[in-house]
C-alpha positions in Angstrom: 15.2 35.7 25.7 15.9 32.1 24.9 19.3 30.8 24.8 20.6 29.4 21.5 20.8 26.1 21.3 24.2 25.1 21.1 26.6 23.2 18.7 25.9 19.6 18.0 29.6 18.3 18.8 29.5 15.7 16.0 31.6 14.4 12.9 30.9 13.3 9.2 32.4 10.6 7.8 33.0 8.3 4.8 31.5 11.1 2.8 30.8 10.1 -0.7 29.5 10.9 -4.2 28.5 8.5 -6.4 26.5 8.4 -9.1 23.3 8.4 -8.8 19.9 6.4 -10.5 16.9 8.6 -12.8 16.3 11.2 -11.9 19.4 11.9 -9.3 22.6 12.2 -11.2 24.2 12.0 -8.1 23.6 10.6 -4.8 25.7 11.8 -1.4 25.9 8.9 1.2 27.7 9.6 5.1 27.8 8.4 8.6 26.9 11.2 11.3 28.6 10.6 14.5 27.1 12.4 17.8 29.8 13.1 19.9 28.0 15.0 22.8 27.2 13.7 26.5 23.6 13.5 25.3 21.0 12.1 22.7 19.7 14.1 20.5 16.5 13.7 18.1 15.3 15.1 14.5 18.6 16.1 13.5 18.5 18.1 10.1 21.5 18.1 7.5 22.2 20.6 4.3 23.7 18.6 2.1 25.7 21.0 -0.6 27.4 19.7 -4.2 30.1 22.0 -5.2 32.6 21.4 -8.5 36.6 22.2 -8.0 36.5 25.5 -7.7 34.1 25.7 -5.0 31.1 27.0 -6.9 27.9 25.4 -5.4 26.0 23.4 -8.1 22.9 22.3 -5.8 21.9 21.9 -2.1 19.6 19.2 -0.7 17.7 19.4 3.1 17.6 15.8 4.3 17.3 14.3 8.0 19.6 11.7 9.6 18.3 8.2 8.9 17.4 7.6 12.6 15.0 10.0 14.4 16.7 9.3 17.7 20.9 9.4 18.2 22.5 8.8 21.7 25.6 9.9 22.8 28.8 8.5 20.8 25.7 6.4 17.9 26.1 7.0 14.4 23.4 7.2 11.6 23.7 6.9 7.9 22.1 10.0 5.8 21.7 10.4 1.8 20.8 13.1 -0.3 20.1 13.2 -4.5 21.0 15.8 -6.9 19.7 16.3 -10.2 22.8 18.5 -11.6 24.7 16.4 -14.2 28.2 19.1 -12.7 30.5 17.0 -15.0 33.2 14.4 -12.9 34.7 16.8 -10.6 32.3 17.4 -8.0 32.6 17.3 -4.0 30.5 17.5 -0.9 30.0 19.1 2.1 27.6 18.5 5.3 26.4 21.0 7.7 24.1 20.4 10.9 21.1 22.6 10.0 18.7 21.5 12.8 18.7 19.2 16.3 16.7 18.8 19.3 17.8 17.7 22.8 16.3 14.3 23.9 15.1 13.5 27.6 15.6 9.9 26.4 18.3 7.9 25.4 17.3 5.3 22.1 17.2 1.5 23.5 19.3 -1.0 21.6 18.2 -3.6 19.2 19.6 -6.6 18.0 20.7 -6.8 14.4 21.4 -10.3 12.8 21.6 -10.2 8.5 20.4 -13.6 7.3 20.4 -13.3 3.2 20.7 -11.1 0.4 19.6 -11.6 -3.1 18.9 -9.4 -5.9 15.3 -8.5 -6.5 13.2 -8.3 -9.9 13.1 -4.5 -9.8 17.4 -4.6 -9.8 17.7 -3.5 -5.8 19.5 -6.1 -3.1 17.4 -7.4 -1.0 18.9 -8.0 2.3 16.8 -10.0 5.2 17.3 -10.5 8.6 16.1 -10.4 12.1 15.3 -7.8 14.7 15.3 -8.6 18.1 14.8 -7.1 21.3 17.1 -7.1 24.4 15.6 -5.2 27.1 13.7 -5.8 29.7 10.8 -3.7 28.6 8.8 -3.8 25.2 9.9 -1.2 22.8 8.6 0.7 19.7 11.4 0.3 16.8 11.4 4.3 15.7 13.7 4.2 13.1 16.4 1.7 11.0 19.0 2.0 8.0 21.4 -0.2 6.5 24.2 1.0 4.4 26.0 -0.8 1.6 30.2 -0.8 1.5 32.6 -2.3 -1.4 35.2 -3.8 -0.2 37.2 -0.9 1.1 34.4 0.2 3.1 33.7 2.8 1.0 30.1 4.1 1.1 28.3 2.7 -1.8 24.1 3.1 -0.8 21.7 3.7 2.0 18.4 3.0 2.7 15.7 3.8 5.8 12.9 2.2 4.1 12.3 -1.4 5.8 9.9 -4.0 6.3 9.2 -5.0 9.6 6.6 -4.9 12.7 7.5 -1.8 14.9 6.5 -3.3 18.6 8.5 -6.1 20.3 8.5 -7.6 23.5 11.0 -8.1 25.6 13.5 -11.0 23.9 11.2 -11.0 21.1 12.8 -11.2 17.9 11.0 -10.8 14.1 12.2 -10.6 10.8 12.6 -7.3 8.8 14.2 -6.7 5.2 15.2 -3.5 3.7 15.8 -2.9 -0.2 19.0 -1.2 -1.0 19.7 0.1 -4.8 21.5 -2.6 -6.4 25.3 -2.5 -6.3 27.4 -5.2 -7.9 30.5 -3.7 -6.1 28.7 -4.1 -2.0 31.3 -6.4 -0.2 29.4 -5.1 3.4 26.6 -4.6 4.7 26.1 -2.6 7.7 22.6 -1.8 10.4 21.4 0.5 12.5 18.4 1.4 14.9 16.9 3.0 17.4 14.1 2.1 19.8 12.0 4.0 22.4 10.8 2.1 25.6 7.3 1.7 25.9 5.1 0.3 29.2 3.4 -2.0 27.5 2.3 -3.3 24.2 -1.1 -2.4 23.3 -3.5 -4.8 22.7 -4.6 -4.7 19.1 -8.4 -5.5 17.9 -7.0 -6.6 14.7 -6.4 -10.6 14.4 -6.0 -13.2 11.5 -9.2 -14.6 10.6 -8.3 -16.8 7.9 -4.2 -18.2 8.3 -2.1 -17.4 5.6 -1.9 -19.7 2.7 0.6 -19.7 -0.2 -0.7 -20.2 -3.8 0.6 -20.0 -7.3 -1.0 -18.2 -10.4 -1.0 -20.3 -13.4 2.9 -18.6 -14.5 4.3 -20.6 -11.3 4.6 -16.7 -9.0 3.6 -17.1 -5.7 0.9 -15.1 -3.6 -0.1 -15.3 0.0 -3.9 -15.2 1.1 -4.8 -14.1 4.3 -8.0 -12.3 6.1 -8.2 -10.0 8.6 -10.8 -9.3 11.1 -11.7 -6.0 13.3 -13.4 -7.2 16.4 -13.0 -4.0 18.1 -16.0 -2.2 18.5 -14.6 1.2 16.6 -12.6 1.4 13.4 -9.3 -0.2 13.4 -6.4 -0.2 11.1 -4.3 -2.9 10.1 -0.4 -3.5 9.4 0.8 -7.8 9.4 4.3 -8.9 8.4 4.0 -12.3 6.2 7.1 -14.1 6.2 7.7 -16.9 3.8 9.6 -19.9 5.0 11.6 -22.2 3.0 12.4 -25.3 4.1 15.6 -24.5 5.8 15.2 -20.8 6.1 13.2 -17.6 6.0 12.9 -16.8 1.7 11.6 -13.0 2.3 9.0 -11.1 3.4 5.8 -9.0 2.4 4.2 -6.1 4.4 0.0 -5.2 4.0 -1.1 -1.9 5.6 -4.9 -1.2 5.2 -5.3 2.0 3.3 -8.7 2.3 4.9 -9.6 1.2 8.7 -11.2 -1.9 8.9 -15.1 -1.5 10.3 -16.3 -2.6 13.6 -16.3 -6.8 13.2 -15.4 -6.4 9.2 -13.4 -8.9 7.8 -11.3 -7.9 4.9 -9.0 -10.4 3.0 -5.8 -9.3 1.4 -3.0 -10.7 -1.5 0.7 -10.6 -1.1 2.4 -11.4 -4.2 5.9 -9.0 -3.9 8.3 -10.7 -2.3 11.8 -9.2 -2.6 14.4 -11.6 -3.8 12.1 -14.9 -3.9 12.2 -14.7 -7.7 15.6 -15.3 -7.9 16.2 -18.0 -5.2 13.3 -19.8 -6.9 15.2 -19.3 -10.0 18.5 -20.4 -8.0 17.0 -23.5 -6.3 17.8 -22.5 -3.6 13.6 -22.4 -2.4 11.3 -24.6 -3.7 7.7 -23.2 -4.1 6.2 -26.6 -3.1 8.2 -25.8 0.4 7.2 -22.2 1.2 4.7 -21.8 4.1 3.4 -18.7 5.2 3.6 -16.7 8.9 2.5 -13.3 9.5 2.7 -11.2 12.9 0.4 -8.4 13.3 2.3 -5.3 14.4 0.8 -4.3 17.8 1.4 -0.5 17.3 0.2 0.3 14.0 -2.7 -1.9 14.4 -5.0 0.1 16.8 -8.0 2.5 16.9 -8.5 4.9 13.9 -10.5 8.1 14.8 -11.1 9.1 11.1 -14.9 8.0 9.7 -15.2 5.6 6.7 -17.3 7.2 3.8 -18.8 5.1 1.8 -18.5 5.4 -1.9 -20.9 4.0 -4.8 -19.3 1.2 -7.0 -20.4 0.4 -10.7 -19.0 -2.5 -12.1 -18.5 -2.5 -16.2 -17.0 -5.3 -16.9 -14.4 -7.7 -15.6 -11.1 -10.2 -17.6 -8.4 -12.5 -17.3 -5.2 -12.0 -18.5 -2.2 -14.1 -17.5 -2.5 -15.0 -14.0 -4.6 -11.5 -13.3 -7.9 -10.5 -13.1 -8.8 -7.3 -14.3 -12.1 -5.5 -12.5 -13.3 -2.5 -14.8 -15.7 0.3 -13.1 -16.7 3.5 -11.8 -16.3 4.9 -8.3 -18.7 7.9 -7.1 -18.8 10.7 -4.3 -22.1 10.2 -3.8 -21.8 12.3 -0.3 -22.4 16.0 0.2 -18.5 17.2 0.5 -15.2 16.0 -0.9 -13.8 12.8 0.8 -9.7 11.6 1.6 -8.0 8.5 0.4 -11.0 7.2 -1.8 -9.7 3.6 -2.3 -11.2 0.0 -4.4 -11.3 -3.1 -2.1 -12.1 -6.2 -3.7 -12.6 -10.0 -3.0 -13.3 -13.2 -5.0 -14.5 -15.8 -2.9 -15.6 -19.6 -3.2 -19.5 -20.2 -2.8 -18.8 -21.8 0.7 -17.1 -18.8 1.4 -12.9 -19.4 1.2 -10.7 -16.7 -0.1 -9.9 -16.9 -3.5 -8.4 -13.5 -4.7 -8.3 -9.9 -3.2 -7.1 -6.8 -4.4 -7.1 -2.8 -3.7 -6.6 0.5 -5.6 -6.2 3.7 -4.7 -8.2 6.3 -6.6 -6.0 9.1 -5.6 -5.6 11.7 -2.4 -9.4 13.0 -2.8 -12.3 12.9 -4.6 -14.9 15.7 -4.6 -19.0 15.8 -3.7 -20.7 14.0 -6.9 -17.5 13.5 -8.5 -17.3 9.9 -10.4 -14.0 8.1 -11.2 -13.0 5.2 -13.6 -10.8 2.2 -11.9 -8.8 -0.9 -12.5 -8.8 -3.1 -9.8 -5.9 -5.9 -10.1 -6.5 -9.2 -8.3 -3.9 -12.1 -8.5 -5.7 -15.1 -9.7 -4.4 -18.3 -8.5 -4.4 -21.4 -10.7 -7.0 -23.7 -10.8 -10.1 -21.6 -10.1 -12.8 -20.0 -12.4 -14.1 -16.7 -11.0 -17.3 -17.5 -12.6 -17.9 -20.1 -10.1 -17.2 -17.3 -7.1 -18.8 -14.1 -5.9 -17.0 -10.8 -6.2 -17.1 -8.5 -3.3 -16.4 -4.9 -4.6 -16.6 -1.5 -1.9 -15.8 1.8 -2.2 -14.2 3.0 0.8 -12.8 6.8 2.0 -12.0 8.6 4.4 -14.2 11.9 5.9 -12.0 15.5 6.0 
């Protein structure tokens, strides 16, 4: 039989309760510390709120923040209850769940350039990922924990912008949204990287640079295109950084929801930038000064082996409201079984041909054989143009089962 795998030799600590945001009343934030002679991956936690007299009141499965922990790392972990439990209410952490790891994570370099408070209340933190080894790497995981100024555990987050493949010394800017906390005197990272031989080439490049514009309110929006000039279907994921005229203002991720064709070109809009609002607001970044960069992530923008169904598109009518335009219509199924990710792409371009607006919707996770569905597709409309003088380009795109 078997042996059992043994006891991760690791320790919990700063473990916290604080209250949470709708719909967690309470929100449990700790640093796991591996303290074996080897790294481990996928480690699992129970998470269990109890009130004073030990009666458990709610238990939450979560996993560590980083995929992949060597020997003597730490990693952040949360978990959200829903039980109101009153004041008096505690927390306890047990290992549910590890693997052993023939590989040990690589380091990255962490540098934190700004925070600033973002439109949706969150903090906004930006900074730049670099790597220090001597072979490329694939950035598996990252987290960044929030502490007042008794380095007590206030937040945690794992969700991050950022392109996942770097080349040796190459460094590229990430941010990460943490729930807003007036009380966060620190801020600390965390990652984990796996070696890789070698980057793979992507077929997914820029056709059309990115270009900053501003709807007729005075937000800003980033144009870009790209192209697929791979021979099968490709998908895409590029990291647009906007730079201020002394410094990086923030950054916007697009991900293609479906794989770009064989020699398609497909423009996209950026218009959420974490935290620019506000520095805008501030002064402290001029929109006349912003320029636009944007890095195609080499790992996530490969080969896609799942085929593109095609799906009908009526149009029914079409407005502007504020600095939006507003594309009514009707999406059908018109194939013989039920298709995946059934999804609106849109363009508005100039007669010569230059990007003036693009949009996307998702219809939902399927769609069934001869099934229609009504849409609204959202495209930011930059100041100064009159989409009566352009040509729309609407498609209905999905995926096969």
């Amino acid at each position: 039989m078997p042996s059992p795998t043994p006891t991760l030799q690791a320790s919990v600590d700063g473990l916290v309760l604080n209250p949470g945001s709708p719909p967690n009343a309470w929100t449990a934030t700790g640093i796991l510390t591996n303290h074996s002679d080897r790294s481990v991956q996928n480690v699992t936690l129970q998470v269990t709120m109890t009130n004073n007299q030990g009666e458990v009141l709610e238990r939450a499965d979560v996993a560590l923040a980083l995929p992949l922990l060597g020997p003597g790392a730490s990693a952040p972990f949360s978990a959200g209850f829903k039980t109101q439990g009153g004041t008096q209410v505690r927390a306890k952490v047990q290992i549910t769940g590890y693997h052993n790891s023939p590989q040990p994570p690589l380091p990255i370099d962490i540098t934190l350039t700004r925070r600033t408070a973002s439109a949706n209340g969150s903090l906004a933190v930006l900074g730049t990922m670099a790597n220090p080894n001597a072979s490329p790497v694939n950035v598996i995981g990252s987290a960044m924990v929030a502490l007042d100024a008794d380095h007590r555990l206030l937040s945690m987050s794992s969700s991050w912008l950022g392109i996942t493949g770097l080349a040796p010394g190459q460094s590229a800017p990430f941010l990460v949204l943490l729930p807003s906390n007036k009380d966060a005197a620190h801020l600390e990272s965390y990652a984990a990287a796996a070696a890789v031989e070698v980057l793979p080439p992507s077929p997914i490049e820029l056709s059309a640079q990115p270009m900053v514009k501003s709807d007729e309110q005075g937000n800003a929006m980033v144009l870009a295109e790209t192209h697929n000039r791979g021979t099968e279907p490709a998908l895409a994921r590029v990291l647009v950084t906007l730079l201020g005229a002394h410094s990086p203002a923030s950054v916007a991720l697009y991900t293609s929801p479906i794989p770009l064709a064989p020699d398609e070109e497909r423009p996209f809009t950026l218009t959420e930038f974490p935290g620019l609002v506000a520095q805008l607001a501030s002064g402290n970044q001029s929109l006349a000064d912003l320029k636009a960069q944007a890095l195609i992530d080499p790992i996530r923008s490969q080969i896609s082996e799942q085929a593109i169904a095609p799906l009908e598109i009526e149009i029914t009518a079409y407005e502007t409201i504020g600095g939006t335009l507003l594309v009514h219509g009707t999406a059908y199924n018109q194939s013989q079984t039920r298709v995946l990710q059934p999804t609106v792409i849109g363009a508005l371009r100039s007669t010569s041909g230059d990007i003036w607006s693009a949009g996307e919707v998702s219809l939902g996770g399927q769609l069934s054989s001869g099934s229609p569905t009504d849409f609204l597709l959202l495209m930011p409309k930059p100041s100064g143009i009159e989409p009566s003088e352009g040509e729309f380009d609407i498609r209905g795109l999905a995926l096969t089962p």
